[in-house]
C-alpha positions as semicolon CSV with decimal commas, in nm:
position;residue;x (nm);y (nm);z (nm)
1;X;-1,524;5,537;1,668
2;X;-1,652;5,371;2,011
3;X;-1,968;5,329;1,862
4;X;-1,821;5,121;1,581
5;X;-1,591;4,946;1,764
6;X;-1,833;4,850;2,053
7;X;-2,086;4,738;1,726
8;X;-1,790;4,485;1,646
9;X;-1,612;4,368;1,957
10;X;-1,952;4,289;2,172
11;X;-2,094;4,042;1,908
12;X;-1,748;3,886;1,858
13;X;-1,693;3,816;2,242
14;X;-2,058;3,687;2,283
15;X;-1,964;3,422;2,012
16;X;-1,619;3,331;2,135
17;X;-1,737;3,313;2,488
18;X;-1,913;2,975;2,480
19;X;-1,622;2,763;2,332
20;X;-1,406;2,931;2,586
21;X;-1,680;2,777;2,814
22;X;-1,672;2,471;2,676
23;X;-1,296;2,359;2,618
24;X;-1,175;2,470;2,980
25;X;-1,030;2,171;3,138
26;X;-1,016;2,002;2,824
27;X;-0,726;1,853;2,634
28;X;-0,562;1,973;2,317
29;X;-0,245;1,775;2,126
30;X;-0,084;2,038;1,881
31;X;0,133;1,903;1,625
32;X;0,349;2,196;1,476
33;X;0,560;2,081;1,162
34;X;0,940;2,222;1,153
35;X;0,849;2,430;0,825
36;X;0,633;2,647;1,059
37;X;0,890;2,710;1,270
38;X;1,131;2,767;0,963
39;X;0,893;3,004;0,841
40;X;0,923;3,235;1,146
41;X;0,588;3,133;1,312
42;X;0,725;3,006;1,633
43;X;0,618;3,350;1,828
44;X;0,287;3,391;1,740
45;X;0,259;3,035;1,787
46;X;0,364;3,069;2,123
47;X;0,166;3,363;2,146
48;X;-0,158;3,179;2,078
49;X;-0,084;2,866;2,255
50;X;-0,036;3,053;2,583
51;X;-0,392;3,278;2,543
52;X;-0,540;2,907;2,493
53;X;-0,395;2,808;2,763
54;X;-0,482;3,078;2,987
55;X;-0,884;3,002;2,912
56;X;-0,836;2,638;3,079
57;X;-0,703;2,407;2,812
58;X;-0,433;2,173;2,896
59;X;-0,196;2,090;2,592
60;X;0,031;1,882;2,453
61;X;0,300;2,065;2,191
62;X;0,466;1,788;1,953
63;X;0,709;1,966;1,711
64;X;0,808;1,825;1,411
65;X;1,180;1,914;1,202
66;X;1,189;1,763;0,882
67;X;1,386;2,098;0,757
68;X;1,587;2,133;1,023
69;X;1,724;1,755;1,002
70;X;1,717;1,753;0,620
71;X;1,988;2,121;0,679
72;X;2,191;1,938;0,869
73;X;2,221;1,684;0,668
74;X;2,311;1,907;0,332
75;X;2,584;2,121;0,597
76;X;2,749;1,745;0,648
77;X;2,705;1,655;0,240
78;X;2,485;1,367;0,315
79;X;2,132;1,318;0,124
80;X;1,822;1,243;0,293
81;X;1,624;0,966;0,205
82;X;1,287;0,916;0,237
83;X;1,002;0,628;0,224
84;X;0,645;0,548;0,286
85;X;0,621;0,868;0,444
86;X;0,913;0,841;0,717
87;X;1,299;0,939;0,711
88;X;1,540;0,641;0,684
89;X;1,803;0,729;0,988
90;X;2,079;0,606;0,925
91;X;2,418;0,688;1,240
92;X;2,412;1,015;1,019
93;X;2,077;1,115;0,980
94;X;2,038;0,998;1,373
95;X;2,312;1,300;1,490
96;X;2,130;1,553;1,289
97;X;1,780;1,423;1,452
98;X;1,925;1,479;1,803
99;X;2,099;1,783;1,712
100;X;1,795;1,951;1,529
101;X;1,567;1,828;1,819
102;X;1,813;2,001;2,054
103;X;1,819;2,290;1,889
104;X;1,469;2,348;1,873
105;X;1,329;2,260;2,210
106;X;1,602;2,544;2,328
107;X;1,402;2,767;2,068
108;X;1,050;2,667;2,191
109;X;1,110;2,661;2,584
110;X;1,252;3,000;2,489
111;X;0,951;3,189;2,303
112;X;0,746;3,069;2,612
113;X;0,980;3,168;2,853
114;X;1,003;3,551;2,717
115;X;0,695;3,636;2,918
116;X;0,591;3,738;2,541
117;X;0,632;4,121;2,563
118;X;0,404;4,360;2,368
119;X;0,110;4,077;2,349
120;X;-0,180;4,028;2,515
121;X;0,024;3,767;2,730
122;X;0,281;4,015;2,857
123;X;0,401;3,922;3,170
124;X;0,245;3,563;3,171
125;X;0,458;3,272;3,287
126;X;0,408;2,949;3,064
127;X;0,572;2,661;3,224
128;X;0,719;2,404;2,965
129;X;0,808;2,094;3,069
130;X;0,947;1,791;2,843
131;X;1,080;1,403;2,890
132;X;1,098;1,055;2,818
133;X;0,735;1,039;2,804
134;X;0,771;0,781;2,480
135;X;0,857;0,431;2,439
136;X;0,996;0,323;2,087
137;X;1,033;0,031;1,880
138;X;1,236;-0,018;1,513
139;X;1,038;0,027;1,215
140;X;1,284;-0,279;1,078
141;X;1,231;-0,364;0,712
142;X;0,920;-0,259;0,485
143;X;0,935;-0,420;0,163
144;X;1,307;-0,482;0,152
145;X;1,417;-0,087;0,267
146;X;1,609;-0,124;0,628
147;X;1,429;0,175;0,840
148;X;1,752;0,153;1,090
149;X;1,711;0,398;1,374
150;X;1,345;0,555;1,242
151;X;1,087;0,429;1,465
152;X;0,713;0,378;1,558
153;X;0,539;0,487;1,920
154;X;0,521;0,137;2,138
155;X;0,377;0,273;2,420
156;X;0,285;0,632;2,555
157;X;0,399;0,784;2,954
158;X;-0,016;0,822;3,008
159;X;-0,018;0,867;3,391
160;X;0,325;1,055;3,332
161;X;0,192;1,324;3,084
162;X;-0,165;1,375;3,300
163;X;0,089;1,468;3,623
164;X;0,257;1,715;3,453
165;X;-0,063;1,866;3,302
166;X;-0,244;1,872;3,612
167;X;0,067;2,091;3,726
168;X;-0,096;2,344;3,449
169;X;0,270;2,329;3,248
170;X;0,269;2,282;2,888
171;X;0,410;1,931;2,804
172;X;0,708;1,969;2,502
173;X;0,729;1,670;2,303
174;X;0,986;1,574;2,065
175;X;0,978;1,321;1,770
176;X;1,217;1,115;1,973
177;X;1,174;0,776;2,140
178;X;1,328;0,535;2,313
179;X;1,352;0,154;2,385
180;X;1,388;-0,017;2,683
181;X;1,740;-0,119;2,632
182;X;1,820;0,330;2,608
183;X;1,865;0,274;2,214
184;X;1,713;0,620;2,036
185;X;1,483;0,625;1,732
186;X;1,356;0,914;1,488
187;X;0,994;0,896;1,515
188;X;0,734;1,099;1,308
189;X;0,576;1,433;1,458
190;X;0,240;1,297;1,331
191;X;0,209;0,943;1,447
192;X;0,400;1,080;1,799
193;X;0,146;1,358;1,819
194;X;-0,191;1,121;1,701
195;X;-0,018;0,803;1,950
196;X;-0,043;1,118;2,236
197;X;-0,367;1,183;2,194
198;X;-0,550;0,896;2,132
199;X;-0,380;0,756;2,490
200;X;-0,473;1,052;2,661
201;X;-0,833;1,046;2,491
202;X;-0,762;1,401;2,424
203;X;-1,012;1,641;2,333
204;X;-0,866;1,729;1,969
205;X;-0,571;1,663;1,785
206;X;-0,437;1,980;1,602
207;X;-0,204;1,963;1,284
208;X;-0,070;2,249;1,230
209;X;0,104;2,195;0,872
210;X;0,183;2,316;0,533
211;X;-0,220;2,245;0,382
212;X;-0,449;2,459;0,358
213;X;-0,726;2,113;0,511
214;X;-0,866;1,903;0,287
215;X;-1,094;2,048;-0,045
216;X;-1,482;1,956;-0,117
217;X;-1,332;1,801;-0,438
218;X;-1,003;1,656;-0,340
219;X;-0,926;1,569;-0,707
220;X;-0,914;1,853;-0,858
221;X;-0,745;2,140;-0,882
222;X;-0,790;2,444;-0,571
223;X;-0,912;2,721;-0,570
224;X;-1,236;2,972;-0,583
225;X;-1,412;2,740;-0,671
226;X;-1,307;2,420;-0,467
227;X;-1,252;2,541;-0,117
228;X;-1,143;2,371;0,189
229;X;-1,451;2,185;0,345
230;X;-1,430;2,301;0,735
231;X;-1,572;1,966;0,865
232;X;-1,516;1,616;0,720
233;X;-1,755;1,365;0,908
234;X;-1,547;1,019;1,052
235;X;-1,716;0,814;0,797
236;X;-1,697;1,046;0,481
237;X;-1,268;1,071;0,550
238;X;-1,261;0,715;0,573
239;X;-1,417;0,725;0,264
240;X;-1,222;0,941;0,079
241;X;-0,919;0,797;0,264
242;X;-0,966;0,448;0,105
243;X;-1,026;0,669;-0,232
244;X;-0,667;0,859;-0,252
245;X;-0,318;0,670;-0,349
246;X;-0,074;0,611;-0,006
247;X;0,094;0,873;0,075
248;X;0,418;0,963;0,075
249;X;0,488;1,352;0,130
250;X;0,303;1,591;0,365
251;X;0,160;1,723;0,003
252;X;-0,039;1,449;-0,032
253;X;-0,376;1,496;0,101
254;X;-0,418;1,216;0,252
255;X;-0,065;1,224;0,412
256;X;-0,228;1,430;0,736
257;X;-0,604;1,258;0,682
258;X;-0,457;0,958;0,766
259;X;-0,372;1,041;1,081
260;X;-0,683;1,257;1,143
261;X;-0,901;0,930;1,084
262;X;-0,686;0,717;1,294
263;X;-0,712;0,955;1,607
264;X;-1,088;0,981;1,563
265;X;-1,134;0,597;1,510
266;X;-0,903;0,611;1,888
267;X;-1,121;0,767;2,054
268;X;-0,995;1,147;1,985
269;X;-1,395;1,266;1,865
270;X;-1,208;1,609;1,649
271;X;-0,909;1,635;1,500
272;X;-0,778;1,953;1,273
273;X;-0,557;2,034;0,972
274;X;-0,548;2,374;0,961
275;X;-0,272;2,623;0,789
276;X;0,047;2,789;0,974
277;X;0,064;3,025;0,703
278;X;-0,270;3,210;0,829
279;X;-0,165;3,438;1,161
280;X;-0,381;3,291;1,454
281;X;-0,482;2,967;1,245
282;X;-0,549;2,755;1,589
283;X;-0,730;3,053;1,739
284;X;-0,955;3,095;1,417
285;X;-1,011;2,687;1,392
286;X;-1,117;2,684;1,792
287;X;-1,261;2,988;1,870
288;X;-1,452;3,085;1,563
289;X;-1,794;2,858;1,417
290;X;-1,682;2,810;1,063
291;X;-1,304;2,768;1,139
292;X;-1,031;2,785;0,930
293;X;-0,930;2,437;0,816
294;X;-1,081;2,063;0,775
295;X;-1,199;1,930;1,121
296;X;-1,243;1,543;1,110
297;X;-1,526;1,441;1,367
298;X;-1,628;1,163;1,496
299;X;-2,013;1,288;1,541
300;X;-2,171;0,959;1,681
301;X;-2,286;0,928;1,370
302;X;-2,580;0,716;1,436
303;X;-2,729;0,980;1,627
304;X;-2,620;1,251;1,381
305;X;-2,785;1,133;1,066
306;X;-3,066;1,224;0,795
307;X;-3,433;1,117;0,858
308;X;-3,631;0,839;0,805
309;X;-4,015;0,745;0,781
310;X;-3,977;0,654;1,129
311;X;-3,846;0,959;1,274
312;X;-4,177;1,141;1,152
313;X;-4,320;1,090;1,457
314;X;-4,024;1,291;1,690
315;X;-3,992;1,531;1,462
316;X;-4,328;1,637;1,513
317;X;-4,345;1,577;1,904
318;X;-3,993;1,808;1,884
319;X;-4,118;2,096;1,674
320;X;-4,513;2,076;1,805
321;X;-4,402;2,340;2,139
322;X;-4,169;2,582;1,878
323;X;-4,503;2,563;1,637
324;X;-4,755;2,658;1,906
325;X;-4,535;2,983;2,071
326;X;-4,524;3,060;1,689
327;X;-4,131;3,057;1,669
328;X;-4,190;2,819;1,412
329;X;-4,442;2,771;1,072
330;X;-4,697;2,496;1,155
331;X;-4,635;2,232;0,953
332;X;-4,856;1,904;0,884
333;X;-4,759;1,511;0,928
334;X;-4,864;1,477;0,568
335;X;-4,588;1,727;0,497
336;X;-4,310;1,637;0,719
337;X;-4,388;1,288;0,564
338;X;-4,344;1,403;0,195
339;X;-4,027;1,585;0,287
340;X;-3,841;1,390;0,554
341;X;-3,568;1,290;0,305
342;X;-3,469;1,671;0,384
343;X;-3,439;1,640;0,757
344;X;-3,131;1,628;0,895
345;X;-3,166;1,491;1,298
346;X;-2,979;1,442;1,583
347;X;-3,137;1,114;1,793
348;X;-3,024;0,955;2,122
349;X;-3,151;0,614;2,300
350;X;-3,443;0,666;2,004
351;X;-3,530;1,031;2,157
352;X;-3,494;1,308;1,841
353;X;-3,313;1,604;1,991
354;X;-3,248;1,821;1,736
355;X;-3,386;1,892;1,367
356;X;-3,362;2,085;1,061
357;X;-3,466;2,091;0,668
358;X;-3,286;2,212;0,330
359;X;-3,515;2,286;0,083
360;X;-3,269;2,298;-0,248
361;X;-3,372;2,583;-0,484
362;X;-3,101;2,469;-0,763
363;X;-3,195;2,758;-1,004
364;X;-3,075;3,007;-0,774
365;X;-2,830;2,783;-0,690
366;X;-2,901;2,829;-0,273
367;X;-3,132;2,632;0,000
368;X;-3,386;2,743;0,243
369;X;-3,286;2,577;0,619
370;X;-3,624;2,527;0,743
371;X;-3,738;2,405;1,043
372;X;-3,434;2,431;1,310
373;X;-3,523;2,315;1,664
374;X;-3,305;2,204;1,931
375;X;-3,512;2,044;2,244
376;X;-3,524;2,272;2,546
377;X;-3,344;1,972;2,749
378;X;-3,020;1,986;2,527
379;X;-2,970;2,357;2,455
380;X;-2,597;2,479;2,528
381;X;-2,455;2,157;2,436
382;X;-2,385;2,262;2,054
383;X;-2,642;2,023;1,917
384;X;-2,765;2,313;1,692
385;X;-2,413;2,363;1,552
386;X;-2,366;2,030;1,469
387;X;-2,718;2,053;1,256
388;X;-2,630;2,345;1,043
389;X;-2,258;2,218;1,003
390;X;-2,474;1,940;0,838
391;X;-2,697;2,079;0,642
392;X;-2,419;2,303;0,554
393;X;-2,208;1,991;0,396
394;X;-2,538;1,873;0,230
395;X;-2,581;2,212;0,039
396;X;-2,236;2,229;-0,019
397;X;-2,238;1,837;-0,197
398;X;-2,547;1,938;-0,403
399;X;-2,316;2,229;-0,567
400;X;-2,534;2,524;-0,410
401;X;-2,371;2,853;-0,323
402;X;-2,556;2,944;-0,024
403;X;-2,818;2,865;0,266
404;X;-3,097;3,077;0,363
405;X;-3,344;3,132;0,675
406;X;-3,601;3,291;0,758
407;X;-3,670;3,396;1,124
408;X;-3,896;3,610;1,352
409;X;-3,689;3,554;1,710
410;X;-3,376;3,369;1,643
411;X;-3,158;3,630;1,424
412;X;-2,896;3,660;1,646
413;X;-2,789;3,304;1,719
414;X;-2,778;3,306;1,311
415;X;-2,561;3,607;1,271
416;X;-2,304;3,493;1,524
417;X;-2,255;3,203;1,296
418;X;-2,212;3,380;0,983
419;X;-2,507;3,441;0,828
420;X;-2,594;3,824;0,688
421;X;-2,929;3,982;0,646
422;X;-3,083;4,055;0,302
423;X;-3,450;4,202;0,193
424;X;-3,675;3,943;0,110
425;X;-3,651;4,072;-0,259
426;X;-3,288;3,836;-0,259
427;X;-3,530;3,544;-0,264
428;X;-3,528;3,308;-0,521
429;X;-3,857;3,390;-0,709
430;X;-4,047;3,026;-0,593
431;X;-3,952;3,133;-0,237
432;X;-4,060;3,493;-0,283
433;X;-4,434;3,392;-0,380
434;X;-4,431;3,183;-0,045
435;X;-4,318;3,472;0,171
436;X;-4,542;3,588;0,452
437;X;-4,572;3,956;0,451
438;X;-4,753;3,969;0,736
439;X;-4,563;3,752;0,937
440;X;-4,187;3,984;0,855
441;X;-3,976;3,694;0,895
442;X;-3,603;3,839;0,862
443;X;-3,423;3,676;0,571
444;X;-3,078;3,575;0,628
445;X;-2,858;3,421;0,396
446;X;-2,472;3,247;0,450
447;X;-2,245;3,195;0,202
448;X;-2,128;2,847;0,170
């Protein structure tokens, strides 16, 4: 049972330990919808919030409480009304506001006061501390419908908010605002939570919400066979963003997107819509390679991009060193020529960093990821990850099922990100007739 359990546990930590490496001392703004906390997630949301920040991470925590306000408005018999995506408050709908917000910063600053017993937090002390970090101003009139006390963020506490995170406290946010004259206005958990972040130049923005992310085919129907695509490059959600109708429910997919792209376009480079329905949906979209939901990132993406005829060159000056200790198959200019159209690359200041090819084998209906290098003077800074995540999307948008490698020395950096080993016999039947017996490459293959 040891044996098993050490066979599980020590792979698993070696993967998780570099992100917790790498976000310590960074800067996370988690928006948490009111049907989460509805739903009976607020203590394992607490839960998880506290282990992440225990590893380093300083965080925001903007709650929203659209079913908390909308109950207190059906308890007084008066209907909430909704438009473009944001409550109309009316003197009615404003008392419920306060009155739900109330209510539920007592229940937060509670579950992280509780020293969460029986959890791997026990007797940790989370310090929450919330305020009139926000500014406000009157949404006014959109196309003829009077907004009245809903508002929009005017300006964020910046210097205010760093203070109390450099304390190490966990800064509460509510969707609440206010002018400069003390008047109070509703604002929206998602533009209060993307407003945050984008003045802080956090390091992500979080939704957690009611969607699963955002589907490889957004316009049809989910399921098996349309899943949720884990990373959505800044350029490619734009896209689709201009694509999809305005929104005007959080069931709209672009009702979340929206925000997503504005963060990234603010200088937030990931943001996350991940699922409050799956226990430990933040850890698993952090901590783990593939994550959970959609992540929208802002990649650089000239640097980030597919090859060219000119990049021939640095491809071959990068791969020439991983050729010669035979880590990788010598390959030809005359080759890499023919088939640069299947290079992804990562460049900077005209230097090619990173590289890797997918050879489609649409029969089969899976890819061969050839050719993966990462220069010696950027390993450790996740340049690698952000290669396969590509190639990844590319075999995904080409309709194929899986990726394959094949490898003499780098199994286990492919394993910790998902991949599985087969025999060589799972080959598609063109590959097979390639394969090098004598060379006993180890064939692994992930499922996309």
């Amino acid at each position: 049972m040891i044996s098993v359990f050490n066979f599980t546990f020590v792979p698993w930590f070696r993967s998780v330990a570099p992100y917790i490496h790498k976000f310590r001392n960074q800067t996370f703004v988690v928006g948490v919808v009111g049907e989460a906390i509805a739903a009976g997630k607020l203590q394992s949301l607490a839960q998880d919030l506290a282990m992440i920040q225990s590893m380093g991470v300083k965080i925001v925590l903007v709650h929203g409480f659209r079913p908390q306000v909308n109950e207190q408005l059906r308890a007084k018999g008066h209907a909430a009304r909704f438009s473009h995506g944001m409550r109309i408050t009316d003197e009615v709908a404003l008392d419920c506001a306060q009155e739900a917000a109330g209510q539920l910063r007592y229940e937060i600053e509670a579950a992280f006061s509780q020293g969460l017993p029986n959890t791997p937090m026990a007797g940790a002390t989370v310090r929450v501390i919330s305020g009139n970090f926000i500014t406000a101003r009157p949404v006014g009139i959109l196309d003829g419908i009077d907004f009245q006390h809903s508002g929009l963020v005017r300006k964020v506490d910046t210097a205010g908010i760093t203070r109390v995170l450099d304390m190490g406290a966990l800064l509460l946010l509510s969707p609440f605002g206010f002018s400069i004259t003390g008047e109070a206005f509703n604002l929206t958990m998602e533009e209060v939570a993307t407003s945050v972040a984008m003045a802080l130049q956090a390091d992500k923005l979080v939704f957690v919400t009611e969607s699963p992310g955002i589907r490889v085919h957004p316009f049809e129907p989910e399921g098996e066979d349309n899943p949720v695509d884990t990373e959505l490059p800044l350029a490619q959600a734009e896209k689709l963003l201009a694509e999809l109708p305005r929104p005007n429910a959080p069931s709209d997919t672009a009702f979340y997107l929206q925000h997503c792209v504005k963060a990234c376009k603010g200088g937030v480079e990931r943001s996350h819509i991940i699922p409050y329905a799956v226990d430990g949906s933040i850890l698993l979209e952090v901590y783990v390679h593939d994550g959970i939901g959609t992540m929208v990132v802002d990649e650089k993406l000239e640097s980030l991009r597919e090859a060219t005829a000119d990049d021939v060159g640095g491809i071959l000056q990068l791969i020439e060193p991983f050729e010669r200790d035979g880590t990788l198959v010598k390959r030809g200019r005359t080759e890499i020529e023919r088939d640069v159209g299947n290079y992804t690359v990562i460049e900077h200041d005209g230097v090619i960093f990173a590289c890797a090819a997918l050879y489609p084998y649409p029969e089969a209906r899976t890819a061969e990821m050839a050719a993966v290098t990462v220069s010696p003077d950027a390993q450790g800074q996740g340049d690698g990850e952000r290669v396969l995540k590509r190639i990844e999307q590319r075999a995904r948008a080409a309709g194929l099922e899986s990726i394959f490698v094949l490898t003499t020395r780098t199994m286990h950096w492919f394993l910790k990100r998902g991949f599985v080993q087969m025999d060589p016999d799972w080959l598609p039947e063109a590959r097979k007739r390639k394969y090098n017996w004598d060379r006993k490459s180890q064939v692994l293959v992930k499922r996309l």
